[in-house]
Structures are given as structure tokens and as C-alpha cells.
MMTF fields as JSON, N, C-alpha, C and O atoms, coordinates in Angstrom:
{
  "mmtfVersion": "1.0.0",
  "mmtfProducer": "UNKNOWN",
  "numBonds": 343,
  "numAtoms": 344,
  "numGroups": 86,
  "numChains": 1,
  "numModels": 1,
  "chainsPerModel": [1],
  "groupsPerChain": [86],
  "chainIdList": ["A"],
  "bondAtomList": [4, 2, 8, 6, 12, 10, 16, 14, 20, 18, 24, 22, 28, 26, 32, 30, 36, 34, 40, 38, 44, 42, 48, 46, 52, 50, 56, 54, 60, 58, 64, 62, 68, 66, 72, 70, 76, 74, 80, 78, 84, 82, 88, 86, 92, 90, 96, 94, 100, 98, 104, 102, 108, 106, 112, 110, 116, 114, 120, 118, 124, 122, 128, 126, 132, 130, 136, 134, 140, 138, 144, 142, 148, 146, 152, 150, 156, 154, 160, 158, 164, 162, 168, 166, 172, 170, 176, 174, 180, 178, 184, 182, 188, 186, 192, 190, 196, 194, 200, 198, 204, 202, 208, 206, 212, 210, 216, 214, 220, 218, 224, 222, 228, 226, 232, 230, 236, 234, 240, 238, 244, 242, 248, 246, 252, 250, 256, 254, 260, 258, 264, 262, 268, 266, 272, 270, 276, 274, 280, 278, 284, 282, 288, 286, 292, 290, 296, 294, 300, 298, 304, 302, 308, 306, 312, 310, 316, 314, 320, 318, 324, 322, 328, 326, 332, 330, 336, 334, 340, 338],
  "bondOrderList": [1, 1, 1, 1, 1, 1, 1, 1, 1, 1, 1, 1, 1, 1, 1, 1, 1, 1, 1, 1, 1, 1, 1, 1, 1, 1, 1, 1, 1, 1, 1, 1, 1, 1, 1, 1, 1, 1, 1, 1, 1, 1, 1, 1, 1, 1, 1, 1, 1, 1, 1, 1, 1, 1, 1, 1, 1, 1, 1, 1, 1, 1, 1, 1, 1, 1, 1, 1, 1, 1, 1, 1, 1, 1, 1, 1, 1, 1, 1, 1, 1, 1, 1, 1, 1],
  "groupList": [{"groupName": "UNK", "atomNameList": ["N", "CA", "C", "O"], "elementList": ["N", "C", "C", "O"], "formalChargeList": [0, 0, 0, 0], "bondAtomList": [1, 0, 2, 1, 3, 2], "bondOrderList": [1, 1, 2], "singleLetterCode": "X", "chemCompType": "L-PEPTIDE LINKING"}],
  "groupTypeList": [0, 0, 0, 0, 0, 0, 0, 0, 0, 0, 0, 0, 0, 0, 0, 0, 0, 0, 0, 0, 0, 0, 0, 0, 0, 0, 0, 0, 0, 0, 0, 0, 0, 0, 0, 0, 0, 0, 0, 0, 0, 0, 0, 0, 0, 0, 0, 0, 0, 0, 0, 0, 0, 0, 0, 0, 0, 0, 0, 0, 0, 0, 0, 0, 0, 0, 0, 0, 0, 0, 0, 0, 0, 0, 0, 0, 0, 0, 0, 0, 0, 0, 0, 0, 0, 0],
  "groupIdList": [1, 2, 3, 4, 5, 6, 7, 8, 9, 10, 11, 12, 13, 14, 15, 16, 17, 18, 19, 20, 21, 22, 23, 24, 25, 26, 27, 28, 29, 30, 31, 32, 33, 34, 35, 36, 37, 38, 39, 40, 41, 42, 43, 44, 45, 46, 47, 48, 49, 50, 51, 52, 53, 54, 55, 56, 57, 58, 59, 60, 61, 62, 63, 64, 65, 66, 67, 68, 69, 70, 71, 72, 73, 74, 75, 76, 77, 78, 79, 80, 81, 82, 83, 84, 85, 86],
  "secStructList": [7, 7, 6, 6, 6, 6, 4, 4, 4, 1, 2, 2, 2, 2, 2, 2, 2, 2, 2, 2, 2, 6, 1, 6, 6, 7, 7, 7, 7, 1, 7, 3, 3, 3, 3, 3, 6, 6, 3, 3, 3, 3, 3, 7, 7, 7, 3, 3, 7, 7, 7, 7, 7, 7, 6, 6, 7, 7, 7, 7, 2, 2, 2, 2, 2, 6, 6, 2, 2, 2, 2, 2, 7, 6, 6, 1, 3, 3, 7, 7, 1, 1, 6, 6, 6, 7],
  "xCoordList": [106.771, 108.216, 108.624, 107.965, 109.582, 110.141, 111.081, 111.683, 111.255, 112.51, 114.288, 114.962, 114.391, 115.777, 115.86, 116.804, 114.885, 114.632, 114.435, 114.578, 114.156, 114.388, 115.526, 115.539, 116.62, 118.004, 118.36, 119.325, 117.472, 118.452, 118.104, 118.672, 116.682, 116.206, 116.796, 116.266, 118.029, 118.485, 118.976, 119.203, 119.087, 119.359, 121.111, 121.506, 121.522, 122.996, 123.095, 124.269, 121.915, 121.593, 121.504, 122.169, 120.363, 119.488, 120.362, 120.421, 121.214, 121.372, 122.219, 122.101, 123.224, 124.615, 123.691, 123.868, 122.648, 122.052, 121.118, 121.252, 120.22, 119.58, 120.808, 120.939, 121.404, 122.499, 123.248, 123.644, 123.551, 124.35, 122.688, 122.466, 122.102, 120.788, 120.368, 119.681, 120.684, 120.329, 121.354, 121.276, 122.551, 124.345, 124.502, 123.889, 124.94, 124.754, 125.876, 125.713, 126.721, 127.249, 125.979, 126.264, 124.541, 123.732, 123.356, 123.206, 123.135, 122.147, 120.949, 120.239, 120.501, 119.495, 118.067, 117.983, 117.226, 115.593, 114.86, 115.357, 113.187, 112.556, 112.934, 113.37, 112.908, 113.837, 113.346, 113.093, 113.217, 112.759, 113.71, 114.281, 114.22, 115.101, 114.715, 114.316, 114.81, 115.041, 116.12, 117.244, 116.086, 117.171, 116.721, 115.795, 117.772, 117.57, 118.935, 119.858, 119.317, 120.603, 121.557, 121.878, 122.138, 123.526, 123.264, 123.961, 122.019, 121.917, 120.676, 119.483, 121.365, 120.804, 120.409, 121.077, 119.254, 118.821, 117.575, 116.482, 117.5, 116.724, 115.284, 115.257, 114.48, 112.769, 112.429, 113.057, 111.749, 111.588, 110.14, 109.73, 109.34, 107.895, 108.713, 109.538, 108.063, 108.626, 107.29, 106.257, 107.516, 106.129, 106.99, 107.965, 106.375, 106.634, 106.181, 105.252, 106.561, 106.731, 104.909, 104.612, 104.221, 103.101, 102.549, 103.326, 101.511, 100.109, 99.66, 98.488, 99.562, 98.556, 97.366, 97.478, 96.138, 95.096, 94.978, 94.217, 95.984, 95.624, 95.22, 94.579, 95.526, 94.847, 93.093, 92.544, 92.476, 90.909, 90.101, 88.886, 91.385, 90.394, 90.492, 91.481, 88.997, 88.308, 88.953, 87.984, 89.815, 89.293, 88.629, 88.264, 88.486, 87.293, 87.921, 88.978, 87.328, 87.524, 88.395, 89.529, 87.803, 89.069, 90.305, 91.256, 90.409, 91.422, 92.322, 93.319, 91.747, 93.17, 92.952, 94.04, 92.031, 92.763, 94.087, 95.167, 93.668, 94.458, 95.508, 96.265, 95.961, 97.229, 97.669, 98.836, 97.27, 97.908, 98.967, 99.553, 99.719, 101.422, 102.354, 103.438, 101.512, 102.397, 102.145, 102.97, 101.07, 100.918, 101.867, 102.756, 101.45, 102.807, 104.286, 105.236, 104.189, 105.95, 107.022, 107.095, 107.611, 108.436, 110.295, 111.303, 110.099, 111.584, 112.013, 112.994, 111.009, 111.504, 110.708, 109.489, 111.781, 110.476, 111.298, 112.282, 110.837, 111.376, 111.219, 110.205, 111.853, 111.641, 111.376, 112.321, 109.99, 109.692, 110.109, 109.673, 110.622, 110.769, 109.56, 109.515, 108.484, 107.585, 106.303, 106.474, 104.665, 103.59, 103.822, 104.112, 104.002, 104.126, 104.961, 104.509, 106.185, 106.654, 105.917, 106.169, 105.099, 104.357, 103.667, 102.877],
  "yCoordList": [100.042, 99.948, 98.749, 97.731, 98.678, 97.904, 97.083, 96.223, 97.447, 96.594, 96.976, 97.962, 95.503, 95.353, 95.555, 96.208, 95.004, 95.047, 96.534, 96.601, 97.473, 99.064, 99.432, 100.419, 99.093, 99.276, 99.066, 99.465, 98.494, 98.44, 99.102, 99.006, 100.28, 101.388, 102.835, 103.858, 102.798, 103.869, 104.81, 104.465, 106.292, 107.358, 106.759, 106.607, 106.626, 106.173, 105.256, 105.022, 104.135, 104.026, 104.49, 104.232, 105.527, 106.071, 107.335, 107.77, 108.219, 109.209, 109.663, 110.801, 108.71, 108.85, 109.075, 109.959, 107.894, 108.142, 109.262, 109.681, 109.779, 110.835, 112.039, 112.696, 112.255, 113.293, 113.288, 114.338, 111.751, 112.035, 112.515, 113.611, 111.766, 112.55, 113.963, 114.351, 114.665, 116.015, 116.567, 117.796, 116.038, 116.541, 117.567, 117.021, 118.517, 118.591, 117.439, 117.251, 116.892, 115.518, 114.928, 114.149, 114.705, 113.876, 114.571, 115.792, 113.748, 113.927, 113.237, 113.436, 112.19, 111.025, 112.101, 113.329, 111.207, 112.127, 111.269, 110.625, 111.109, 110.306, 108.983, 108.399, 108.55, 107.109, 106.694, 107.523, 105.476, 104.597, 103.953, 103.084, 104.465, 103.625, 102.814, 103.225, 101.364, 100.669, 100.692, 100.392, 100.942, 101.099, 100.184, 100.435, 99.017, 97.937, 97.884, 98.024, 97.795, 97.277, 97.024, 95.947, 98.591, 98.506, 98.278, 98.685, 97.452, 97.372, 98.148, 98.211, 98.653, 99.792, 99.129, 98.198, 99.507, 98.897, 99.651, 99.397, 100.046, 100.452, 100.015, 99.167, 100.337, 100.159, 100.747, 101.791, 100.416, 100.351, 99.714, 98.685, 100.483, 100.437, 100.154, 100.798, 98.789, 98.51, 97.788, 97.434, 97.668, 96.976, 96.018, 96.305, 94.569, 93.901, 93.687, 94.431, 92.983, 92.918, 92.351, 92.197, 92.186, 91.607, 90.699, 89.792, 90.653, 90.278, 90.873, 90.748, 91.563, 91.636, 91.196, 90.21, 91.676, 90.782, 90.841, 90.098, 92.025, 91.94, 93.267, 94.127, 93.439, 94.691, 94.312, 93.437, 95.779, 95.407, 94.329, 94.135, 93.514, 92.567, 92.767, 93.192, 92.288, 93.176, 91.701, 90.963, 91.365, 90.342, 90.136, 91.019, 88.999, 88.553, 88.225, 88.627, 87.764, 87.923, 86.436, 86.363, 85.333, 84.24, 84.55, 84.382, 85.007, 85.723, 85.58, 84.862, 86.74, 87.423, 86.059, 85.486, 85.362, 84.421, 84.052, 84.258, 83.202, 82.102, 83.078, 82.417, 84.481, 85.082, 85.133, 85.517, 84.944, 85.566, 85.47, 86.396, 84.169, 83.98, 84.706, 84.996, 85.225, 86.088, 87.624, 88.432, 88.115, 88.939, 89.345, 90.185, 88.327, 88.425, 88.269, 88.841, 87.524, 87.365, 88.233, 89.31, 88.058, 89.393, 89.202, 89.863, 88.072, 88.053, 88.8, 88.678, 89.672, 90.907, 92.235, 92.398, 93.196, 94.308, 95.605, 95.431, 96.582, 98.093, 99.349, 99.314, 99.972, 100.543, 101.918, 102.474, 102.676, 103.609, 105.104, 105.099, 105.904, 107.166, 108.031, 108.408, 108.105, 108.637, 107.722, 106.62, 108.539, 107.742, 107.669, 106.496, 108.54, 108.838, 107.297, 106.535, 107.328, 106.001, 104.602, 103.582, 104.461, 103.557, 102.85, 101.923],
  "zCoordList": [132.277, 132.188, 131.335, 131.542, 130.419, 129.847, 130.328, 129.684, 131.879, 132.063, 131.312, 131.015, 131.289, 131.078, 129.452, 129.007, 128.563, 127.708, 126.875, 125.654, 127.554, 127.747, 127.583, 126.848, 127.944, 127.838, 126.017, 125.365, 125.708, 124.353, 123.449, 122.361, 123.735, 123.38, 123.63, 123.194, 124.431, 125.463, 124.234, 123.074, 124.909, 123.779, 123.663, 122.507, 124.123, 123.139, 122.471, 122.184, 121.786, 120.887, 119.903, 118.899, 120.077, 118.958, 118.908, 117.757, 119.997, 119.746, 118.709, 118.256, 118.221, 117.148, 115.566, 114.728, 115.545, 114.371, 113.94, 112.79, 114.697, 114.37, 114.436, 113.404, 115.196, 115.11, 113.914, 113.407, 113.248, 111.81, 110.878, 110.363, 110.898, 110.146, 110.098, 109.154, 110.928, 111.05, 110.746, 110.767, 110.393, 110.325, 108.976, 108.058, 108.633, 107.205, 106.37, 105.164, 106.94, 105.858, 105.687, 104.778, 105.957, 105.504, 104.417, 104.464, 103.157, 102.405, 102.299, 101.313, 103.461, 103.55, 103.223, 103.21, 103.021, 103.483, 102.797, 101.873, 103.268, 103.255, 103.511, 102.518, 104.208, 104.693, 106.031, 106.904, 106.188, 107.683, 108.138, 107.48, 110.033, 110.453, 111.406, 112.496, 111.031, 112.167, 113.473, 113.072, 114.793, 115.737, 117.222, 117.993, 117.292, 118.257, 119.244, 118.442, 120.132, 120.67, 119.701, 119.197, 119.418, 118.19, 117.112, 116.182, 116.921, 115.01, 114.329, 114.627, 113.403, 112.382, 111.38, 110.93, 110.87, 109.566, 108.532, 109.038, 107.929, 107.052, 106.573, 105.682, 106.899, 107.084, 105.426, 105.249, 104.402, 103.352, 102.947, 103.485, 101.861, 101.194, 99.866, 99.217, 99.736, 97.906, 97.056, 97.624, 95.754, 94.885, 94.13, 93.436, 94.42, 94.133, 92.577, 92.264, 91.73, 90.446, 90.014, 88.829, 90.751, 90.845, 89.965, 89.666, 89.48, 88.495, 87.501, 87.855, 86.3, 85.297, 84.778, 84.049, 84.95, 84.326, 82.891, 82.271, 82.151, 80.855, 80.047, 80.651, 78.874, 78.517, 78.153, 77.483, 79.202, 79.009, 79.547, 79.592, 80.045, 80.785, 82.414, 83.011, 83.112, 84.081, 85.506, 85.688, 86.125, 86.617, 87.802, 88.578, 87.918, 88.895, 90.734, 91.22, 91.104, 92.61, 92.458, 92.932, 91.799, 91.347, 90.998, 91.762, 89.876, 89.278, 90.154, 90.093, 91.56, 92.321, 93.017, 93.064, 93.541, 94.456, 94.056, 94.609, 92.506, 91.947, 91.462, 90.751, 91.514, 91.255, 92.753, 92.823, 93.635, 95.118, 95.322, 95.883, 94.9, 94.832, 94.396, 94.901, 92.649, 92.209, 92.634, 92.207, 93.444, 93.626, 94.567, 94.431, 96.004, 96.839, 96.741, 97.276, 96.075, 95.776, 96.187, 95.594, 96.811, 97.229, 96.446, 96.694, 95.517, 94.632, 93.54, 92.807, 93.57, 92.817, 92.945, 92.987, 92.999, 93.803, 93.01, 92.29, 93.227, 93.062, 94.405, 95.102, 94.558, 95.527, 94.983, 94.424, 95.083, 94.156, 95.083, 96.234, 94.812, 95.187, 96.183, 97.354, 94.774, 95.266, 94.651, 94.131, 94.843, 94.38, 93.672, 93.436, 92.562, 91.531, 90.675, 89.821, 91.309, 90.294, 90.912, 90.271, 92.006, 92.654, 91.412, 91.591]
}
């Protein structure tokens, strides 16, 4: 049991939003929802602007260390549709 903490999972929460989702006014699809005690928020897979090693060049296990910053970076990103634009 979750307790009290359970309560803020309750279907009149969650129930308004999946009901507009299935609504035909939705046009949403493929999409992740976050749902907590009243607040809604949007769950999202994005690629960050990353690293290049270069044309033709192979890099090394250094390499990525010493890129890890820019690899991670999350100050600029795209949010791709499908794999395809991944």
C-alpha cells in the first residue's frame, strides 16, 4: 500500500487526461505523460547536439572520455519524431 501518498495517484487524477487522449478533439500520439497530484507534464526522448570525432577519424576510448561534457550537455537538443530522424 502506498498510503497517503497513493492519493495523489487516484483515477481523478489520471482520469480527465487519458479521457481527453482517447477524445477525438485529440490529435496527440506517440507521446509520454507524466501524472502526479494535479500536475501534468510531458515525458520526452531527445539528442542532444553531441560530439563529432571527425570525418574518417576512428576515436579512441580517450576521445569519448575527454568529450563527455559535450556529449552530455543537455543545452541544446532536438526532439526527433522517429529513429529515423534520431
Amino acid at each position: 500500500m502506498m498510503g497517503a501518498s497513493g492519493e495523489t495517484f487516484a483515477p481523478e487524477y489520471i482520469a480527465p487526461m487519458v479521457a481527453y487522449l482517447v477524445s477525438e478533439q485529440s490529435q496527440i500520439t506517440h507521446e509520454i505523460f507524466n501524472i502526479g497530484a494535479g500536475r501534468y507534464s510531458r515525458i520526452f526522448v531527445a539528442s542532444t547536439t553531441g560530439w563529432k570525432a571527425g570525418e574518417g577519424r576512428h576515436p579512441s576510448v580517450e576521445d569519448i572520455r575527454d568529450q563527455l561534457a559535450a556529449i552530455r550537455a543537455t543545452d541544446e537538443f532536438t526532439i526527433p519524431a522517429n529513429a529515423a530522424e534520431a
